[in-house]
C-alpha positions as CSV (number, residue, x, y, z in Angstrom):
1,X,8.9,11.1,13.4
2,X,11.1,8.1,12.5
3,X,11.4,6.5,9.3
4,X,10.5,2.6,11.2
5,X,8.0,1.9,8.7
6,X,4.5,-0.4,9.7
7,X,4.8,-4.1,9.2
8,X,1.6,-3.7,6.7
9,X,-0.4,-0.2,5.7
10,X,-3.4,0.9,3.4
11,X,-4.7,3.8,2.5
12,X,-8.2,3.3,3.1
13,X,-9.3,5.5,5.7
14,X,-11.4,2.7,7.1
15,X,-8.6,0.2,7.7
16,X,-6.8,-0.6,10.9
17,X,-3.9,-0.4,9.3
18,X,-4.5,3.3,7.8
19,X,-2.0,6.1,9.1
20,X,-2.6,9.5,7.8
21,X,0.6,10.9,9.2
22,X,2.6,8.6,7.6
23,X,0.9,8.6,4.1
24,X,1.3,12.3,4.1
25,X,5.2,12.0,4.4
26,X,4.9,9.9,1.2
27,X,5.9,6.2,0.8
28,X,7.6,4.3,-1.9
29,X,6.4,0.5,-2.8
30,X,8.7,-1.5,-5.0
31,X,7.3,-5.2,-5.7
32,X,9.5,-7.4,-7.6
33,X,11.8,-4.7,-8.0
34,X,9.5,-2.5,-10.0
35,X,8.1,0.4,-8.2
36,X,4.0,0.5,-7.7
37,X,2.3,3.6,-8.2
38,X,-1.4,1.7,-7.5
39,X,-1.0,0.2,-4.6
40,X,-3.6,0.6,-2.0
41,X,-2.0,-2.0,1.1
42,X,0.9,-4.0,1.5
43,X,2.4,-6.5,4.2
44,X,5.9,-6.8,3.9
45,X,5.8,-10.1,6.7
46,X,3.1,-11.9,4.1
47,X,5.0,-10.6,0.9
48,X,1.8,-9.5,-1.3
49,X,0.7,-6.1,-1.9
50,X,-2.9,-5.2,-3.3
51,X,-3.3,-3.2,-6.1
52,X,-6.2,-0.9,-8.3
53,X,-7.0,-2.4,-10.9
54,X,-8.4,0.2,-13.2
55,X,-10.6,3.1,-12.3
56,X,-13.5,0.3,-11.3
57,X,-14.8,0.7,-8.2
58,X,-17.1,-1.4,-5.9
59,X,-20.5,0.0,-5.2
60,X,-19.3,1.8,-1.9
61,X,-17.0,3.7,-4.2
62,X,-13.7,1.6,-3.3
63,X,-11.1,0.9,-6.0
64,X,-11.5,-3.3,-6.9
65,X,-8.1,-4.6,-6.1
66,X,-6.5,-7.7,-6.6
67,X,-3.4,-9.4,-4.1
68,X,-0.2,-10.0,-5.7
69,X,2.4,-12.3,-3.8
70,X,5.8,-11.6,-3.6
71,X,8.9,-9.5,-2.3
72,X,8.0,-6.4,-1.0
73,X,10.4,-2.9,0.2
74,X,9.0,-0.1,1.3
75,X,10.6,2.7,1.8
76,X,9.7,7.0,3.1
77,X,9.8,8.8,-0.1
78,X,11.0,12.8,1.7
């Protein structure tokens, strides 16, 4: 597999832009140069990522998340 990483990602299952293969391998997210352990998408073209906030969850049973704007690297953590 290469390490060209997707344009934007998420790790819900139920997302077009969800790739199991790649979230297995493990990926890094560092947003304003401090790196995000709660991050559930990103878009490096837009420059936001969107983040848990808290343990809440909506009534499907999905973390609540919030956009942040701003730089974005991403980067394959093995």
């Amino acid at each position: 597999m290469s390490d060209t990483l997707p344009d934007r990602l998420s790790v819900n299952p139920e997302s077009p832009f969800y790739n199991e293969d790649l979230l297995a391998r493990g990926i890094g997210v560092r947003f304003k140069g401090v790196e995000k352990t709660n991050v559930e998408e990103y878009c490096i073209s837009e420059g936001w990522v969107r983040v848990a906030v808290g343990k809440t969850v909506d009534r499907r049973g999905n973390p609540l998340t919030m956009k942040l704007s701003g730089p974005v690297e991403v980067w394959v953590k093995d």
